[in-house]
Structure formats: structure tokens, C-alpha cells
Backbone as JSON, one array per atom type, in Angstrom:
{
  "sequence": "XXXXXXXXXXXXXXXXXXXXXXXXXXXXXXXXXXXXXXXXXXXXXXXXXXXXXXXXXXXXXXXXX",
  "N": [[118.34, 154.99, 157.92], [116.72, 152.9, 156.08], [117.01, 148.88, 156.06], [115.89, 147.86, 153.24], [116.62, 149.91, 152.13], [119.69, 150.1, 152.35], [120.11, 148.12, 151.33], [120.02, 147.97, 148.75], [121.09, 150.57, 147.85], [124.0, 149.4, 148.12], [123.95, 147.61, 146.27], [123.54, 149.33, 144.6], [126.35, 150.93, 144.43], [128.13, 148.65, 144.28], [127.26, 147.92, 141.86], [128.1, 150.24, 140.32], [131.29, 150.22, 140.83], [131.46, 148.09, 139.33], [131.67, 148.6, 136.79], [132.97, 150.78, 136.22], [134.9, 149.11, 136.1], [135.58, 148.11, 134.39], [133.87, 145.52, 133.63], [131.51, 143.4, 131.62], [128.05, 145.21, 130.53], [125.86, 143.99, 131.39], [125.94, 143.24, 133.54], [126.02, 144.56, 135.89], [123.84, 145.68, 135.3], [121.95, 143.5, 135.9], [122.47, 143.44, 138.71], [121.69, 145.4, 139.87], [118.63, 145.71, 139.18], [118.36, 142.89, 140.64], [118.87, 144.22, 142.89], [116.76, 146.14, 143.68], [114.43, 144.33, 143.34], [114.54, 142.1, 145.18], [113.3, 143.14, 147.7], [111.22, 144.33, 146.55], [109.89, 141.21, 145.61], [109.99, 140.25, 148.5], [107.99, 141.27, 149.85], [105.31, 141.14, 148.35], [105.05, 138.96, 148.68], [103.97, 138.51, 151.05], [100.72, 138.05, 152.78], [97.79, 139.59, 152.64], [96.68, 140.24, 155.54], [99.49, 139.97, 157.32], [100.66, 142.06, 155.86], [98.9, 144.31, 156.88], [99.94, 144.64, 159.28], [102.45, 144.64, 159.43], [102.5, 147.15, 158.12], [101.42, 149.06, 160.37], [102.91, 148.34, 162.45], [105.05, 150.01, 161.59], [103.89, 152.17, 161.4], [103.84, 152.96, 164.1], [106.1, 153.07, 164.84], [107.63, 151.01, 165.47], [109.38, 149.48, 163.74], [112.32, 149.37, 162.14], [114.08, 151.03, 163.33]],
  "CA": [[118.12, 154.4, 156.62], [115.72, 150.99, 155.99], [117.47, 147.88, 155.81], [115.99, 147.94, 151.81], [117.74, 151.24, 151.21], [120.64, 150.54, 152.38], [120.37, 147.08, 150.26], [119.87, 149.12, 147.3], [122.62, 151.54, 147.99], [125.07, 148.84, 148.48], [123.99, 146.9, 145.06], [124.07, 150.56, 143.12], [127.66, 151.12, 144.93], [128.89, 147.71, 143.69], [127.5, 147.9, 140.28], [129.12, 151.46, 139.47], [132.58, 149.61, 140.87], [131.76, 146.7, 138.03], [130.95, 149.48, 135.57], [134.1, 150.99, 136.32], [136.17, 148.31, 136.15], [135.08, 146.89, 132.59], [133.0, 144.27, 133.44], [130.52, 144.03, 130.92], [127.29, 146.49, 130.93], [124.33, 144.11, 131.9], [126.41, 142.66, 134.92], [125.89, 145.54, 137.03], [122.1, 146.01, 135.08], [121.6, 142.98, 136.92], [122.4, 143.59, 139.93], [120.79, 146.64, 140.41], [117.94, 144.9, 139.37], [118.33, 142.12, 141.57], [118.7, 145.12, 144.22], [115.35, 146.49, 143.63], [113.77, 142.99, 143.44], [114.39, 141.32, 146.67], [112.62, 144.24, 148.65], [110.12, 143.75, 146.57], [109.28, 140.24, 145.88], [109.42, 139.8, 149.61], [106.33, 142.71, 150.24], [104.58, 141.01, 147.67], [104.61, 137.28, 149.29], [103.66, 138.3, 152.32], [99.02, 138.13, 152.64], [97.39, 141.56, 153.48], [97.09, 140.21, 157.28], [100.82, 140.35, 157.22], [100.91, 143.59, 155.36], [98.49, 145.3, 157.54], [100.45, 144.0, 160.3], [103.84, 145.57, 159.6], [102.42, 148.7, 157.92], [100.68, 149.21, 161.89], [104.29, 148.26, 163.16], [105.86, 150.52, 161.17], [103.4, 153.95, 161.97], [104.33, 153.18, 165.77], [107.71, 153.32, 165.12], [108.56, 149.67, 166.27], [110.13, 149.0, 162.67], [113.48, 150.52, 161.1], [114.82, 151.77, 164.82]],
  "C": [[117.64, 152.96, 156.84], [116.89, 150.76, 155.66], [117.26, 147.86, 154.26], [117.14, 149.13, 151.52], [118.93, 151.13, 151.49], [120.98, 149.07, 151.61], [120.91, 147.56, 148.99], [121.22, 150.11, 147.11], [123.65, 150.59, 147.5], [125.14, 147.64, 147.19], [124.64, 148.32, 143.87], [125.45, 150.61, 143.41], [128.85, 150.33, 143.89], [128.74, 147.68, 141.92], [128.5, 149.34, 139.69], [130.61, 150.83, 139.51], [132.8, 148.9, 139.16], [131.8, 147.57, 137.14], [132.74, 149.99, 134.79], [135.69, 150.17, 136.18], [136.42, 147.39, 134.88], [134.48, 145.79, 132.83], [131.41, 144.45, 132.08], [129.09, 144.41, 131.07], [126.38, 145.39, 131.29], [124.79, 143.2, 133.2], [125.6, 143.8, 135.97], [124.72, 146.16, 136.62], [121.09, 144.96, 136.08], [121.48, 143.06, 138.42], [121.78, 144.79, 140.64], [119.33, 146.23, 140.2], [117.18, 144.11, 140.31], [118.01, 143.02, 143.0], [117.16, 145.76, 144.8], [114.14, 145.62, 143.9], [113.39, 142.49, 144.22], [113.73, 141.8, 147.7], [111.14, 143.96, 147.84], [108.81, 142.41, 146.45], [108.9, 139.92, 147.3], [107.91, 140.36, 150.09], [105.93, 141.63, 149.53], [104.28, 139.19, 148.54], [103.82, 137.22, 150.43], [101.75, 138.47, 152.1], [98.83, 139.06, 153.02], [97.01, 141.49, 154.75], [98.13, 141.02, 157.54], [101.8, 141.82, 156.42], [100.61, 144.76, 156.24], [99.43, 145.39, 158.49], [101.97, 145.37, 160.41], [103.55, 146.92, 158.89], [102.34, 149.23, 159.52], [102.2, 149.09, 162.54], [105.3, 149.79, 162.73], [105.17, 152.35, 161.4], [103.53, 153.46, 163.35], [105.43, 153.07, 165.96], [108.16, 152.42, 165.63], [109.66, 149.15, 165.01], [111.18, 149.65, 162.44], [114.04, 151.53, 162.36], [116.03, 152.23, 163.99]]
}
């Protein structure tokens, strides 16, 4: 499992806890949110050098060991 997915996992995880525990409902809308977010704002900052770059890393299997 990517480093994102297991971000993601581990935000959905925590928000069902908050959900569960009465916190109120857009706490844990946030954060799932937020979970989804950070994976992708980072992709998006990076220039399409740096895109090509780690796509090419990532079909030779040097990424996500």
C-alpha cells in the first residue's frame, strides 16, 4: 500500500472514531478532506519535469517498495 493510501486510510479510520464518538459531523468531513488533499495538492505543485520524472520512477518499480 502507497504512502497516500495508507494516509487516507488512517484519516478515514480516525474520522469514523470522531463520528462515533459525537464529535460534531463536519469535524471528521474535514479531515477526510484534508486526507484526500495533501496527496493531491502535493502532485499538483510539482512541474511536468518532476511529474514525468516520478511517473518513470514509479513504472520501474523504484517508488512504493
Amino acid at each position: 500500500m502507497s504512502r497516500s493510501w495508507l494516509t487516507f486510510a488512517a484519516g478515514f479510520v480516525v474520522a469514523i472514531i470522531l463520528i462515533a464518538v459525537g464529535i460534531p459531523w463536519w469535524i471528521p468531513v474535514l479531515l477526510v478532506l484534508a486526507a484526500i488533499s495533501v496527496p493531491v495538492v502535493g502532485w499538483m505543485m510539482l512541474d511536468p519535469s518532476q511529474r514525468r520524472r516520478i511517473r518513470r520512477m514509479r513504472d520501474r518499480g523504484q517508488l512504493g517498495r
